[in-house]
C-alpha positions as CSV (number, residue, x, y, z in Angstrom):
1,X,-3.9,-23.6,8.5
2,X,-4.2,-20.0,6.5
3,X,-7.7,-19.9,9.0
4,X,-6.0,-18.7,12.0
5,X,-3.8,-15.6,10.4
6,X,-6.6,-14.5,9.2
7,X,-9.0,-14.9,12.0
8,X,-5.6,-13.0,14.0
9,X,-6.0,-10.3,11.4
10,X,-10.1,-9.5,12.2
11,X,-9.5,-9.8,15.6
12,X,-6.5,-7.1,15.2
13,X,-8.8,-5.2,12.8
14,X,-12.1,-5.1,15.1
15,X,-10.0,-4.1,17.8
16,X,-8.7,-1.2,16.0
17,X,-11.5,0.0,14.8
18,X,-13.3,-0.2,18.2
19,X,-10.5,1.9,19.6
20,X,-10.2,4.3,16.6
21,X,-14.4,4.5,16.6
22,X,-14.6,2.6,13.3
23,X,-16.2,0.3,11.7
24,X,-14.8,-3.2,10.6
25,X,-14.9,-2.1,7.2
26,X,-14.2,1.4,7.8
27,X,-10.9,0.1,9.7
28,X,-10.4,-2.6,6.7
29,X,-10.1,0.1,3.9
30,X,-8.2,2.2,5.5
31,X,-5.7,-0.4,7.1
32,X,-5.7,-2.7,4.0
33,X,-5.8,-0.1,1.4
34,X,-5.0,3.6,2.4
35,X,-2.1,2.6,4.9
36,X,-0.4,-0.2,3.9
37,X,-0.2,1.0,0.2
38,X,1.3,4.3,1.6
39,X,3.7,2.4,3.6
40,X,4.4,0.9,-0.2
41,X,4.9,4.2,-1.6
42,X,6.9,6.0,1.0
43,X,9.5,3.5,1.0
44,X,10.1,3.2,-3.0
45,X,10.4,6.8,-3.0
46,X,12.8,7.1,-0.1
47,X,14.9,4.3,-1.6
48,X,15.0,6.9,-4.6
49,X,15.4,10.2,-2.4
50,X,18.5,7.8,-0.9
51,X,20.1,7.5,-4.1
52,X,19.4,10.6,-4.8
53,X,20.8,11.8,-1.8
54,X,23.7,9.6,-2.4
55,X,25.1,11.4,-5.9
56,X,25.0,15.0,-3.7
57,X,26.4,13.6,-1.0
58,X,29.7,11.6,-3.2
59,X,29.4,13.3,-6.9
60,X,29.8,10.2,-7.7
61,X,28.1,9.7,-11.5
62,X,27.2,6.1,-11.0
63,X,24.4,7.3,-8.5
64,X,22.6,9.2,-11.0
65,X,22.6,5.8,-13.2
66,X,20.9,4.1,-10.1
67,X,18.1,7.0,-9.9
68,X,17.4,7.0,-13.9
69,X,17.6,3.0,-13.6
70,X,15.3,3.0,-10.5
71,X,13.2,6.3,-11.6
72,X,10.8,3.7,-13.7
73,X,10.2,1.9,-10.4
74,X,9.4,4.4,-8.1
75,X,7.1,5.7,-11.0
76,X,5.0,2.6,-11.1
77,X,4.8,2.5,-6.9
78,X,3.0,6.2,-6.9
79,X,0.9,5.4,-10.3
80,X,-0.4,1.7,-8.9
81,X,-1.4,3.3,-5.5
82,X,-3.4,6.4,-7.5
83,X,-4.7,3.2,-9.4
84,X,-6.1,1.6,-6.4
85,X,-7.3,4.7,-4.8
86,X,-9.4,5.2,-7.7
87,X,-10.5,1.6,-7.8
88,X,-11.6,1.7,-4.3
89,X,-12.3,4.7,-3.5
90,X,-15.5,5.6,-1.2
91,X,-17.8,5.2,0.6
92,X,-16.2,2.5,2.7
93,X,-19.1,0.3,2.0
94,X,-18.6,0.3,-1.4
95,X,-14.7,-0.2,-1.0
96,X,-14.8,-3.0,1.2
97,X,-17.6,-5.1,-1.1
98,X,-15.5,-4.2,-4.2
99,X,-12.1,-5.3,-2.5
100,X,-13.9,-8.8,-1.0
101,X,-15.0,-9.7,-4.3
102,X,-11.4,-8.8,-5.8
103,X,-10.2,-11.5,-3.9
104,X,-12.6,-13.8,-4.5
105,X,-12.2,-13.3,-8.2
106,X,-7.9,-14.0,-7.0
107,X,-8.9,-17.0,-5.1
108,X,-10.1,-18.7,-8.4
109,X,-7.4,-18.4,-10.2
Protein backbone atom coordinates (compact mmCIF):
# COMPACT_ATOMS: atom_id res chain seq x y z
CA UNK A 1 0.00 0.00 0.00
CA UNK A 2 2.95 2.74 0.90
CA UNK A 3 4.35 1.28 -2.90
CA UNK A 4 2.14 3.37 -4.93
CA UNK A 5 2.81 7.05 -3.17
CA UNK A 6 5.93 6.51 -3.64
CA UNK A 7 6.11 5.14 -7.07
CA UNK A 8 3.53 8.68 -7.63
CA UNK A 9 6.40 10.60 -6.04
CA UNK A 10 9.36 9.25 -8.78
CA UNK A 11 7.15 9.58 -11.48
CA UNK A 12 6.42 13.32 -10.21
CA UNK A 13 10.18 13.67 -9.65
CA UNK A 14 11.52 12.25 -13.14
CA UNK A 15 9.04 14.36 -14.67
CA UNK A 16 10.39 17.35 -13.08
CA UNK A 17 13.64 16.91 -13.60
CA UNK A 18 13.15 16.09 -17.37
CA UNK A 19 11.38 19.38 -17.65
CA UNK A 20 13.75 21.37 -15.38
CA UNK A 21 16.90 19.50 -17.37
CA UNK A 22 17.84 17.51 -14.25
CA UNK A 23 18.68 14.62 -13.16
CA UNK A 24 16.63 12.21 -10.84
CA UNK A 25 18.85 12.80 -8.16
CA UNK A 26 19.65 16.24 -9.02
CA UNK A 27 15.77 16.93 -8.93
CA UNK A 28 15.57 14.60 -5.55
CA UNK A 29 18.02 16.87 -3.49
CA UNK A 30 16.83 19.79 -4.47
CA UNK A 31 13.00 18.95 -4.20
CA UNK A 32 13.40 16.73 -1.05
CA UNK A 33 15.97 18.72 0.65
CA UNK A 34 16.67 22.35 -0.51
CA UNK A 35 12.83 23.23 -1.17
CA UNK A 36 10.78 21.59 1.02
CA UNK A 37 13.03 22.40 4.03
CA UNK A 38 12.80 26.13 2.85
CA UNK A 39 9.19 25.86 2.68
CA UNK A 40 9.79 24.58 6.55
CA UNK A 41 11.74 27.58 7.33
CA UNK A 42 9.80 30.32 5.70
CA UNK A 43 6.75 29.48 7.36
CA UNK A 44 8.12 29.30 11.17
CA UNK A 45 9.58 32.51 10.63
CA UNK A 46 6.61 34.18 9.11
CA UNK A 47 4.43 32.73 11.93
CA UNK A 48 7.05 34.85 14.04
CA UNK A 49 7.23 37.98 11.73
CA UNK A 50 3.16 37.61 12.31
CA UNK A 51 3.42 37.91 15.88
CA UNK A 52 5.75 40.23 15.56
CA UNK A 53 3.74 42.18 13.37
CA UNK A 54 0.92 41.69 15.65
CA UNK A 55 2.43 43.66 18.92
CA UNK A 56 3.13 46.87 16.36
CA UNK A 57 0.11 46.58 14.85
CA UNK A 58 -2.12 46.32 18.71
CA UNK A 59 0.66 47.41 21.40
CA UNK A 60 -0.65 44.93 22.94
CA UNK A 61 2.28 43.34 25.54
CA UNK A 62 0.99 39.80 25.37
CA UNK A 63 2.29 39.65 21.66
CA UNK A 64 5.82 40.18 22.65
CA UNK A 65 5.23 37.08 25.23
CA UNK A 66 4.20 34.98 22.08
CA UNK A 67 7.42 36.06 20.05
CA UNK A 68 10.01 35.43 23.22
CA UNK A 69 7.80 32.15 23.85
CA UNK A 70 7.97 31.14 20.09
CA UNK A 71 11.62 32.85 19.39
CA UNK A 72 13.21 29.26 20.64
CA UNK A 73 11.16 27.66 17.84
CA UNK A 74 11.70 29.55 15.06
CA UNK A 75 15.41 29.28 16.17
CA UNK A 76 15.55 25.60 15.93
CA UNK A 77 13.66 25.71 12.19
CA UNK A 78 16.67 28.00 10.67
CA UNK A 79 19.45 26.02 12.78
CA UNK A 80 18.02 22.30 11.74
CA UNK A 81 17.78 23.37 7.99
CA UNK A 82 21.76 24.89 8.18
CA UNK A 83 22.12 21.30 9.89
CA UNK A 84 20.85 19.46 6.94
CA UNK A 85 22.38 21.64 4.41
CA UNK A 86 25.63 20.80 5.85
CA UNK A 87 24.74 17.14 6.13
CA UNK A 88 23.93 16.96 2.56
CA UNK A 89 25.46 19.24 1.01
CA UNK A 90 27.07 18.58 -2.67
CA UNK A 91 27.62 17.18 -5.21
CA UNK A 92 24.17 15.85 -5.80
CA UNK A 93 25.60 12.35 -6.10
CA UNK A 94 26.97 12.38 -2.90
CA UNK A 95 23.63 14.04 -1.35
CA UNK A 96 21.30 11.65 -2.69
CA UNK A 97 23.50 8.31 -1.61
CA UNK A 98 23.93 9.88 1.84
CA UNK A 99 20.07 10.77 2.17
CA UNK A 100 19.02 6.96 0.72
CA UNK A 101 21.04 5.42 3.23
CA UNK A 102 19.54 7.90 6.02
CA UNK A 103 16.47 6.37 5.45
CA UNK A 104 17.47 3.06 5.30
CA UNK A 105 19.24 3.38 8.61
CA UNK A 106 15.18 5.11 9.72
CA UNK A 107 13.54 2.20 8.15
CA UNK A 108 15.26 -0.14 10.81
CA UNK A 109 14.31 1.35 13.57
Amino acid sequence: MALIPFILCVLFLRGLGKVCGLTYKQISVIFNLWIQGAVLVISGLFLWATIIYRYFNSNDISWIYAAILYFPIAYLYVYGFIKMLCHYHLPFDRAFDRCVIDLKMLALK
